[in-house]
Steps between C-alpha positions, in 0.01 A plus 500: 500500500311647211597668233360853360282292251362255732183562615423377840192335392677244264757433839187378706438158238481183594671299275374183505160606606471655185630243284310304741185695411549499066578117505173424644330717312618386181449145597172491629344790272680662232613196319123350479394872413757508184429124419119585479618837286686351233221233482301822318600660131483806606666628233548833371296721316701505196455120491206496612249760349212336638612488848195651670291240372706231588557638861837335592669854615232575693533167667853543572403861625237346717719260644780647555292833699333276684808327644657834546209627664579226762791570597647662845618824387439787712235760379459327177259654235454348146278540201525336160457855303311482168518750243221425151644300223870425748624183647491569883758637758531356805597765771570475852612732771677392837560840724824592625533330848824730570405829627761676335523377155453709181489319173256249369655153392320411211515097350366387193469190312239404257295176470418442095690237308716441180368228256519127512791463269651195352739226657409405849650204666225217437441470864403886509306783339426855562228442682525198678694593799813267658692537759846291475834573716404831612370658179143549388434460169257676288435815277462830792614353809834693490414768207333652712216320681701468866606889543155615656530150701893588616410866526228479793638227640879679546250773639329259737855338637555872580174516721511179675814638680404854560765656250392844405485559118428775285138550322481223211243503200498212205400539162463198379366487101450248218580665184895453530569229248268708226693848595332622789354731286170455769738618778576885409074561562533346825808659615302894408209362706700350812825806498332637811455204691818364389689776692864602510640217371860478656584162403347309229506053520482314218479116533516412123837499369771251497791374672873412349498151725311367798800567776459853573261816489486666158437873481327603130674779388377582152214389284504534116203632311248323252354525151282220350297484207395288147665598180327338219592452120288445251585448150171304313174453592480111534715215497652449172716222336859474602589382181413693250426842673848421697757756366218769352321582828767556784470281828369698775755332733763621301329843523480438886905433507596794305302701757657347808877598285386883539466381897761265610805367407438133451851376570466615878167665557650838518193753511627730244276859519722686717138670674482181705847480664602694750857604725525244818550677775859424668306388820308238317831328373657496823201313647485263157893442619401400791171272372741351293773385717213383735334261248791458265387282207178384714379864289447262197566154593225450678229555209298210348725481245443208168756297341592679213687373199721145574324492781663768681343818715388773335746806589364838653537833280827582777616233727669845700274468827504899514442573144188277497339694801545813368342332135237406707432774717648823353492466121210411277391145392202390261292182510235334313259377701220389270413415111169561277491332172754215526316193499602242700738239316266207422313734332726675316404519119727608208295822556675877485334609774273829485679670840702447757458627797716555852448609852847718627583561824773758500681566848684849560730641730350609811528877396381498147179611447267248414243769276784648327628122426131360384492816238854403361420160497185555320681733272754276458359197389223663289705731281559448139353133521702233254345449178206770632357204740237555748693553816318572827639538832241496755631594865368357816325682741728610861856552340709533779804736590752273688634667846818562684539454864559838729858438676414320789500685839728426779227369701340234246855360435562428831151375592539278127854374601384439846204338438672273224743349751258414730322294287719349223849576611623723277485889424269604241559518149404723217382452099334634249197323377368474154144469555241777525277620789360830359400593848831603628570794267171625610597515862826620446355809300208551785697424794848649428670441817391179540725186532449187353510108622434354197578127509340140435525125474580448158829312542661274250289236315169644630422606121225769556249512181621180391457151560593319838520834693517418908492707842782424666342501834810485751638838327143594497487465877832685533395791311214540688672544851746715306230767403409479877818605617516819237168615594576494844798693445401767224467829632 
């Protein structure tokens, strides 16, 4: 008997024909599609300046349209849409093969690349593919290179057995990594063909552990940039300029004081925290008691002093999700003017320079936080140094989840037990897709499946990142089974 938020289309699935269906299809195509994928440096413009020349995302585009093109969807249209001086879009349209449906489903992924980074197992690289006990290794194969693979293939499954579905477009882009600050452009020049969007998903976010569908229910926001001190105008001796001319690392620390507390890395301008919503630390409870210690435990950690691990900021499993997904967190990710040890001269160095990547709560805004930050780090300069804060292009506002509608949390929870056992779960994440807060401020009533393969020890953006395939697979026949129930 069905329920008022079944919809008789999702009761008329076969199972294992649809499993069935995604297995082969991963098997025989979609695993030699992503192996030939992360083969390429596509990376992204913002590491990559000259990436027309070198062609690699257009490759990727190429191939990956191509194979889409291909495949057995009903009524499928596609078009790799170009816009002067913008990486491309890849959009697709399947039409609604249920007579009465109203919303559009729209799924998006992207295609460009982080950087190589440092520390790959010798047997691997980022772009030498492997495929070992079910994962695929490789820079892009899970962030995000499979989603327009899963995508029409959850759609095909769908087909093959005659299960109605509602109209389904894909916007698939590759400016993500650098900001998506390509996207916005493309979104003004596809709104109408997009349509009402009723349910919006997302196959690039992560997953608390590989046993169970994991619902994305927040996303924090993102502001990058270079702040650079300069103090002389060349390299001067350590020794007997040391102690008149000031260090420009020193300078650097003194800055990061007016930013962070250095004994637990405590943002301290009160402009970038925000309240957490009640809901949000029920559902970190209940992350938490899911994954336990497994929260922190299962990072890469070194051997720290005697020997021992190094310790987390909070071993409490909900305290670090909400540090991680609902309270704001800087990095450095890269260095100017250090050079490297071997060559390192009793020299006091001219500059120094860093690249910051600050990450804000989901509702913070991410202008209002670059013109603070600028502010803040630029004001009243120690010792009247040149200080420069230069922000990246595509800050991002993070983005909160609607509540989910009775319909979707059945269809999730459903869908989730048929294929790994369990009921679905729900986290924040601390990552950044600028898209979403797009589509939640264009589409207002639309719901959101925003989920992924990132599980534990698949280390997105750094070294040794994998696809885990068999959750992979899983998730795929999952997004079948909500699209064949959405309304």
């Amino acid at each position: 008997m069905m329920t008022d938020h079944e919809s008789p289309s999702a009761q008329l699935i076969d199972q294992d024909a649809l499993r069935e269906f995604v297995e082969r299809k991963w098997n025989d195509e979609i695993v030699p599609a992503l192996t030939d994928y992360i083969a390429v440096p596509a990376k992204s413009p913002a590491f990559d300046p000259d990436w027309v020349r070198h062609g690699f995302i257009e490759r990727v585009v190429t191939d990956a349209a191509h194979w889409a093109e291909q495949q057995p969807v009903r009524g499928l249209k596609l078009e790799v849409v170009r816009l002067p001086g913008r990486t491309p879009v890849i959009f697709f349209e399947a039409p609604a093969t249920r007579s009465d449906s109203r919303d559009t489903i729209l799924l998006y992924g992207h295609l460009d690349k982080q950087p190589e980074f440092s520390g790959w197992r010798n047997d691997l690289g980022p772009w030498t593919p492997k495929f070992e006990n079910g994962k695929l290794y490789g820079r892009g194969g899970a962030d995000d290179g499979y989603a327009i693979y899963a995508s029409l293939t959850a759609l095909a499954a769908l087909d093959a057995q005659g299960v109605e579905r509602p109209r389904c477009v894909g916007l698939i882009e590759t400016c993500e990594e650098s900001g998506s600050y390509d996207l916005l452009p493309y979104v003004d020049v596809l709104r109408e063909r997009l349509g009402a969007v009723g349910l919006v998903v997302c196959l690039d976010s992560g997953t608390g552990n590989y046993d169970q569908l994991w619902l994305t229910t927040s996303l924090r926001g993102l502001v990058s940039g270079d702040l650079e001190v300069s103090v002389v105008d060349e390299g001067i001796h350590s020794g007997v300029y040391g102690g008149i001319a000031p260090s420009s690392f020193r300078i650097m620390r003194q800055l990061f004081d007016r930013l962070e507390d250095a004994s637990n890395g405590n943002l301290l301008p009160q402009g970038f925290h925000c309240p957490i919503p009640a809901s949000r630390l029920r559902e970190a409870e209940a992350t938490a008691r899911i994954l336990g210690d497994d929260v922190w435990k299962t990072l890469p950690w070194a051997c720290g002093q005697d020997g021992r691990q190094v310790l987390p900021t909070t071993a409490d499993p909900k305290q670090a999700l909400l540090n991680s997904t609902w309270r704001p967190s800087l990095s450095v990710t890269g260095a100017e003017g250090l050079p490297p040890l071997a060559d390192a001269g009793n020299v006091l160095r001219p500059r120094t320079a860093f690249k910051l990547s600050l990450r804000l709560p989901p509702v913070i805004d991410a202008a209002t936080a670059v013109a603070e930050l600028k502010n803040l780090l630029e004001f009243d300069p120690p010792y009247n140094a040149k200080v420069t804060f230069k922000p990246d292009l595509g800050a991002a506002t993070g983005w909160s989840a609607p509540d989910v509608a009775p319909w979707l949390f059945s269809a999730l929870n459903s869908a989730s037990r048929q294929h790994y056992g369990a009921d679905c779960a729900y986290m924040g994440l601390g990552g950044t897709i600028p898209l979403m807060n797009v589509l939640r401020e264009g589409f207002p009533s639309a719901q959101f499946m925003v989920c992924g393969v990132l599980g534990p020890k698949s280390n997105a953006h750094g070294p040794n990142e994998f696809l885990h395939v068999p959750y992979a697979k899983k998730l795929t026949a999952a997004v079948a089974d909500v699209i064949a129930a959405a309304p």
